[in-house]
N, C-alpha and C positions, 0 to 999 in steps of 0.2 A: 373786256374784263380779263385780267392776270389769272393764269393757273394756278393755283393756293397749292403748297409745297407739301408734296406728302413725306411721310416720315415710315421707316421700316426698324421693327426694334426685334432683334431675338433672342434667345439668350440658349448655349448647345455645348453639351459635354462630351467630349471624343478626349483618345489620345493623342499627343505629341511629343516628337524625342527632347531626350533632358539632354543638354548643353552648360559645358563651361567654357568661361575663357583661357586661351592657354598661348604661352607665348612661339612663334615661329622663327621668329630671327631678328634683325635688324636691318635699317639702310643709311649711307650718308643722308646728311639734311643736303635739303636743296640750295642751291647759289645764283647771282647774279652774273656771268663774264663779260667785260664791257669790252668794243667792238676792238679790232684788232687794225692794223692798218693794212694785213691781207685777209679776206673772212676764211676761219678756220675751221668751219663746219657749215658753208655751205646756205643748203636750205633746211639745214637739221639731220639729227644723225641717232643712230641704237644701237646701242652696244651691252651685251648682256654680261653680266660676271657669274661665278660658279657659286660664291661662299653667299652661306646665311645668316652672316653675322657680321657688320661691316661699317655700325657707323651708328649714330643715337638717336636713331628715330626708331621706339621698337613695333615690331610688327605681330599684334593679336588679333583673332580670331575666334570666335564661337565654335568649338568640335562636339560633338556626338558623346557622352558616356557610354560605358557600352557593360552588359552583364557579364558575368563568367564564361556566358559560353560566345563571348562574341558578339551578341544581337544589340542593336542599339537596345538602349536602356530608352520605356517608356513612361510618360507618366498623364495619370488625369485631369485633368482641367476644365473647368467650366468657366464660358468668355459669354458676355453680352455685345453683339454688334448692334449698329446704329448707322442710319445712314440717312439723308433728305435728298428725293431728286434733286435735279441742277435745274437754275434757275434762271429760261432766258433771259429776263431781262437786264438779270445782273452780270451774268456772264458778257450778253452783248455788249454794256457798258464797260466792263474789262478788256474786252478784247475789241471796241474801238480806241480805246486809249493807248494800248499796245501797238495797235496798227497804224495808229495819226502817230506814233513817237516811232515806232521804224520807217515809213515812209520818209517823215520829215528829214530822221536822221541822214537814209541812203543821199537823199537828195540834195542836203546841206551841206556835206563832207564831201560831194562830186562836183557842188558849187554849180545849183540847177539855176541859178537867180534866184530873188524873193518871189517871184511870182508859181515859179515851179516848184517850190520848197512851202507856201503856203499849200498849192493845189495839192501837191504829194500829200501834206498832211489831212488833210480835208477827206478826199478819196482816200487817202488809207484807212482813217477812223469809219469811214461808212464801210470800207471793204470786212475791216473787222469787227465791228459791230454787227453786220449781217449774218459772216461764221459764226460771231460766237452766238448770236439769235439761234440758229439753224442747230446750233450743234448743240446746245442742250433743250430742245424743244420737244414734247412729249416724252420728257423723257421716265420709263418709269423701272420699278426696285424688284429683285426675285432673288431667291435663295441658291446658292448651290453649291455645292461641297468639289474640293480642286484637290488631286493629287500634287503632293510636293513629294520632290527627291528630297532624302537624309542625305546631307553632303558632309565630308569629312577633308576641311583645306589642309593641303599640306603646301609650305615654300619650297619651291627648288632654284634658287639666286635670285638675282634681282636686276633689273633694266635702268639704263641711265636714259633717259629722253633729253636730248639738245637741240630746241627751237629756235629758231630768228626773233630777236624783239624788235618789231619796227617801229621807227620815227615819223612825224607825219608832221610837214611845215606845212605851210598856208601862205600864198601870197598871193599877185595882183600880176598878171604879164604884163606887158609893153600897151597892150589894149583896155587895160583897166578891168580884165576879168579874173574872178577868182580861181586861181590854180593848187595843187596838194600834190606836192612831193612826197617819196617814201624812201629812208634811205635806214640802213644797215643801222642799229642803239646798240645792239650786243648780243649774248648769247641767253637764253636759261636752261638751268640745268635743271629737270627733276628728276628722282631715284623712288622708283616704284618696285617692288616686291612681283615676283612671277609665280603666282599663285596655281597650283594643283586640283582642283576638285574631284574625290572619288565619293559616287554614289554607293550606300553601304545598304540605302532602305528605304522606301516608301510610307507615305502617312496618308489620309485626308483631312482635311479641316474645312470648316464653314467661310462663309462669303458673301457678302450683299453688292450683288452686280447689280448695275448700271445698265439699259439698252441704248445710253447717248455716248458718243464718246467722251473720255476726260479730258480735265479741264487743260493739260500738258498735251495733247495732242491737238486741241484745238488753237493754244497757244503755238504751235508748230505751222500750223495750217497760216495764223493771222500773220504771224512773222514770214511765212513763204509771200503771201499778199504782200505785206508792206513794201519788201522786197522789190517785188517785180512793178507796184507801185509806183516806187524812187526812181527806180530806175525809167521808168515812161516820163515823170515829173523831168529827171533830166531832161531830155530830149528836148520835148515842150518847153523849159523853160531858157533854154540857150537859144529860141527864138527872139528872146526879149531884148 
């Protein structure tokens, strides 16, 4: 018989700093560079600029108000939380489907056969089905109050990130096996902001923890499985 889903409801008045939005700067938008006939960055490259103002993407941010004399500006609020344990058996159904679609994936794009590309996914979905069983399983709900830092972002320039975009063929060698090439598509450029955080003030506020881990770390765990999975499916299946 299934564990029937408990529920935690509170409702708690404390303070916290009042914030507006305020603008920081700008950055170029991002581009596509399609491949060059010598590669001209490589495995990727960072390069940072000075100025905060540079191009039409603008860049906001939430800051602090602050009083006359300096102190963040606070204010009252009264929040109701809510929250339901986690629920094995539906998390396990999540995280075997995750884990039969990465397994199958490692396995099919390394071109394990259909025999090792079925197995991969089969074994993957029990591998993560089992995590995601285990990891929300008794799981149950408690209160507790978490300091947070007042953070006040300020910009100081901004980062060009330039990545490899790779290509991936498909085809069949001389022996009729499936082979994946990877060869050089081009460049991307993204422009990211270099963001400052200075601590100005401390708060507490309420919380409904969890003693299971979340559902993002479990999903972490089934995708490491499916992983290591595909890759055994390979092996196995270039026996065939």
């Amino acid at each position: 018989m299934s564990k029937v889903s408990q529920q935690l409801s509170l409702t708690r008045t404390y303070q916290k700093p009042v914030r507006q939005k305020k603008h920081l700067g700008s950055v170029p938008g991002d581009y596509y560079e399609g491949r060059h006939l010598i590669p001209q960055h490589g495995l990727g490259s960072l390069k940072h600029y000075p100025g905060n103002e540079a191009g039409p993407r603008k860049i906001e941010r939430y800051v602090p108000v602050y009083n006359a004399d300096g102190t963040p500006k606070m204010e009252i609020v009264t929040e109701t939380l809510c929250a339901k344990t986690y629920q094995p058996k539906g998390r396990g159904a999540g995280c075997g489907l995750l884990g039969g679609a990465t397994a199958g994936a490692v396995a099919g794009t390394l071109a394990a056969g259909p025999i090792g590309t079925v197995l991969g996914t089969l074994v993957g979905a029990a591998a993560g089905g089992a995590i995601g069983f285990h990891s929300a399983k008794n799981d149950q709900l408690s209160e507790r109050w978490v300091e947070r830092p007042i953070d006040h972002p300020g910009m100081n320039g901004y980062n060009e990130y330039t990545v490899p975009v790779p290509e991936f063929h498909r085809h069949q060698d001389e022996n009729g096996q499936k082979k994946t090439d990877v060869s050089l598509k081009g460049y991307y450029h993204h422009f990211g902001p270099v963001l400052e955080h200075k601590t100005v003030g401390t708060y507490q506020e309420p919380e409904i923890a969890h003693s299971r881990p979340g559902p993002l770390k479990a999903g972490l765990l089934t995708v490491g499985a499916g992983l290591a999975v595909g890759l055994l499916a390979v092996l196995f299946g270039r026996e065939d």
